[in-house]
N, C-alpha and C positions, 0 to 999 in steps of 0.2 A: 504493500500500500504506500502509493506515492503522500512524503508529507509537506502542506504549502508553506512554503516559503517567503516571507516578508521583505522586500527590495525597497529601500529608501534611496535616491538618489539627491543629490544636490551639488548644482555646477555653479562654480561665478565667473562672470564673463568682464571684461575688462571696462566695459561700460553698459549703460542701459540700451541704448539704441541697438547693440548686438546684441545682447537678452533677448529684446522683444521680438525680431527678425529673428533669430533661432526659434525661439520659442512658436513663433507665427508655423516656420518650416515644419518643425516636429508636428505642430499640433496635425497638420493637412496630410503628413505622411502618414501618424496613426489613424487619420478617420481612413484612409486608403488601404490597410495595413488588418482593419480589426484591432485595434488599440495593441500591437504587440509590439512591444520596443523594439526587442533586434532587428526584426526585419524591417521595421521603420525606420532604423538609423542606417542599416543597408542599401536601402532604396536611396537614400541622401549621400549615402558618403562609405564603399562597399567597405565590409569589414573581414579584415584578413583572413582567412580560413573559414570563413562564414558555413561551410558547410558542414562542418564541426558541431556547431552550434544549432544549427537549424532547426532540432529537435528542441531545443532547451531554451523553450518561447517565456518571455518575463509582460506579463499583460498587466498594460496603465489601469489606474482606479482614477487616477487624479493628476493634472500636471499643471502648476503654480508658479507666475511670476511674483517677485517684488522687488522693483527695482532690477539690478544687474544679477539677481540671482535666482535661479531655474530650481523648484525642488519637484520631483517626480515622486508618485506613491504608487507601487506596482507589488504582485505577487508572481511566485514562479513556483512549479512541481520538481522541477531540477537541483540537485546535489551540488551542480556544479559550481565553482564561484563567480558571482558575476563578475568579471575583468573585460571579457572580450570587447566590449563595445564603446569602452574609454575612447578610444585613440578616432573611431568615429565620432562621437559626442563632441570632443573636443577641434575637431574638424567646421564643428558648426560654431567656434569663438569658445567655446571652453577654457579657460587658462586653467581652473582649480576644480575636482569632480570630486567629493566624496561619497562613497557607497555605503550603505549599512545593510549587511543581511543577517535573518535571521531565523533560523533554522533549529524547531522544536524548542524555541526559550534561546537556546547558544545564537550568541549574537558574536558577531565579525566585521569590523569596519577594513574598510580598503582604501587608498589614497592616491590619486593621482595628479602629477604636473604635464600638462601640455600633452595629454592622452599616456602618458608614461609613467608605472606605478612607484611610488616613492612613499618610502616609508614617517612617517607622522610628526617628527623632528624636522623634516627638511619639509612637509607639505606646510607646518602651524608657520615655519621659518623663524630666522632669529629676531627676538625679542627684545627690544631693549629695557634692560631695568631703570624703571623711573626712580628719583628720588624720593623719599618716604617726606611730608610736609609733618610738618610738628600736629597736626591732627590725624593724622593717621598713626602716626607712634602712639598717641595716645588709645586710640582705637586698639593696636593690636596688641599693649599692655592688658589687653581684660582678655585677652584670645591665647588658645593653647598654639603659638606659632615655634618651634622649636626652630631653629636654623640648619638646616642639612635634610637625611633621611635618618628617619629614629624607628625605632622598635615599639609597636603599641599593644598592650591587651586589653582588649575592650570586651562592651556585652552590650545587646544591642535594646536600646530604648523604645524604639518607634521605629515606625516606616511609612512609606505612602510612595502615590507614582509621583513621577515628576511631572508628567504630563506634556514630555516634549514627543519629536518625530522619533526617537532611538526607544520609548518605552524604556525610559530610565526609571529607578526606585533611587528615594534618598533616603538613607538610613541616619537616624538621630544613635550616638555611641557614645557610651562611658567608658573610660580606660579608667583602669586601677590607680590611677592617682586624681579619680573622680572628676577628669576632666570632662568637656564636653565636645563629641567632633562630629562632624558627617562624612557621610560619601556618597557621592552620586553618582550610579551606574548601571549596568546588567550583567557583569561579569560574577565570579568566582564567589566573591565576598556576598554578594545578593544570594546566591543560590546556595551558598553555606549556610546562610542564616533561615533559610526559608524551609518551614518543618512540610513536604510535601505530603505526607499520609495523614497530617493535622488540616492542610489547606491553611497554613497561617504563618506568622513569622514567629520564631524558636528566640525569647528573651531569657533564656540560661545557661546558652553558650558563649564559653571563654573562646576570644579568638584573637589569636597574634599576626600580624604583621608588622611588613617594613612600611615604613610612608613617607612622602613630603607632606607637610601639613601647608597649606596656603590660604589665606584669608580672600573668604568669596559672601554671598549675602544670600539670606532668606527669608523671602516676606519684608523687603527692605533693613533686615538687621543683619551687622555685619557677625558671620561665624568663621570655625576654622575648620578647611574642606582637606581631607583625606586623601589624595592625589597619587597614581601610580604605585598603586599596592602591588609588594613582593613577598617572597618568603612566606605565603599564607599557612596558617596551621591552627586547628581548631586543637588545643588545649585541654579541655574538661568541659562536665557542665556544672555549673553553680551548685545545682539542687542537690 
């Protein structure tokens, strides 16, 4: 039994006026096409080995301008990873694509530059650190911000979705020195906490990781976000 597949795309184009003219193309390709991306973006712009593919059709629900950037909501019955159809997309003014699939809960982002896949450092690109204003010190003195990557063991508080395009959860966490932290995501750390034979989230597991802690905001307060978790290992349980 084939199981469906969730495809989130989003491209940004160097300006709006390419946006709009791409997006215009696409939309007249998939009313021609049966709403199926590949062979909509093949028709426009052929896609290397296309025949490869031809089987492993990713069908539009939804496709969204704003401004200079294109977000796509599509599902697919295919295993396989969506990559193929980067390098055409980007053909149509694409500078930046990222994809999110996700497949039975496991979620996989993918990244590309100028239809060419690159990995998440070189798509975010470097960053420059701004200077911290004397209100902002002040701010991150009431925050668990340690400097580097630290070791945390926590137990998880709360949860809720986030309610973006990725189907992120953000988890509210106490580490043992009764700090207070989140994280927002769908990876390892979600599905750890999550008691699946309960249908609910599991608040009496110990669980350790590595993290950068970084100040981000929720509901307009600013908190301390859990970032690039490694080293995960579930500990004990409380009870």
């Amino acid at each position: 039994m084939s199981i469906e597949a969730r495809i989130s795309i989003t491209a940004t184009f160097t300006d709006e006026e390419t946006a709009k003219a791409a997006t215009s193309e696409l939309k007249k390709s998939l009313k021609k096409n049966n709403d199926e991306l590949s062979s909509s973006l093949d028709t426009l712009h052929p896609i290397e080995n296309y025949i490869d593919y031809k089987n492993d059709s990713i069908n539009v629900e939804s496709i969204n301008r704003k401004s200079n950037v294109l977000s796509i909501s599509s599902y697919t019955y295919s295993s396989v990873e969506p990559v193929w159809f980067a390098k055409s997309l980007s053909q149509l003014g694409a500078i930046k694509i990222f994809v999110r699939g996700q497949w039975d809960g496991v979620g996989r982002n993918f990244y590309f530059m100028d239809g060419s896949k690159v990995s998440k450092k070189i798509f975010d690109g470097d960053k420059p650190k701004n200077e911290l204003s004397e209100k902002d010190i002040e701010i991150n003195k009431s925050l668990f911000l340690p400097e580097g990557r630290v070791s945390v063991k926590v137990q998880l508080i709360s949860a809720w979705a986030a309610g973006d395009i990725y189907e992120s959860m953000i988890l509210k966490l106490k580490t043992t020195c009764e700090n207070t932290i989140y994280y927002k995501g769908t990876g390892q750390i979600v599905d750890i906490f999550w008691a699946s034979d309960r249908e609910e989230f599991n608040t009496s597991l110990v669980v350790e990781f590595s993290t950068v802690l970084e100040r981000g905001k929720i509901e307009n307060e600013f908190v301390s976000f859990a970032k690039r978790p490694t080293k995960i290992n579930v500990l004990a349980n409380s009870t």
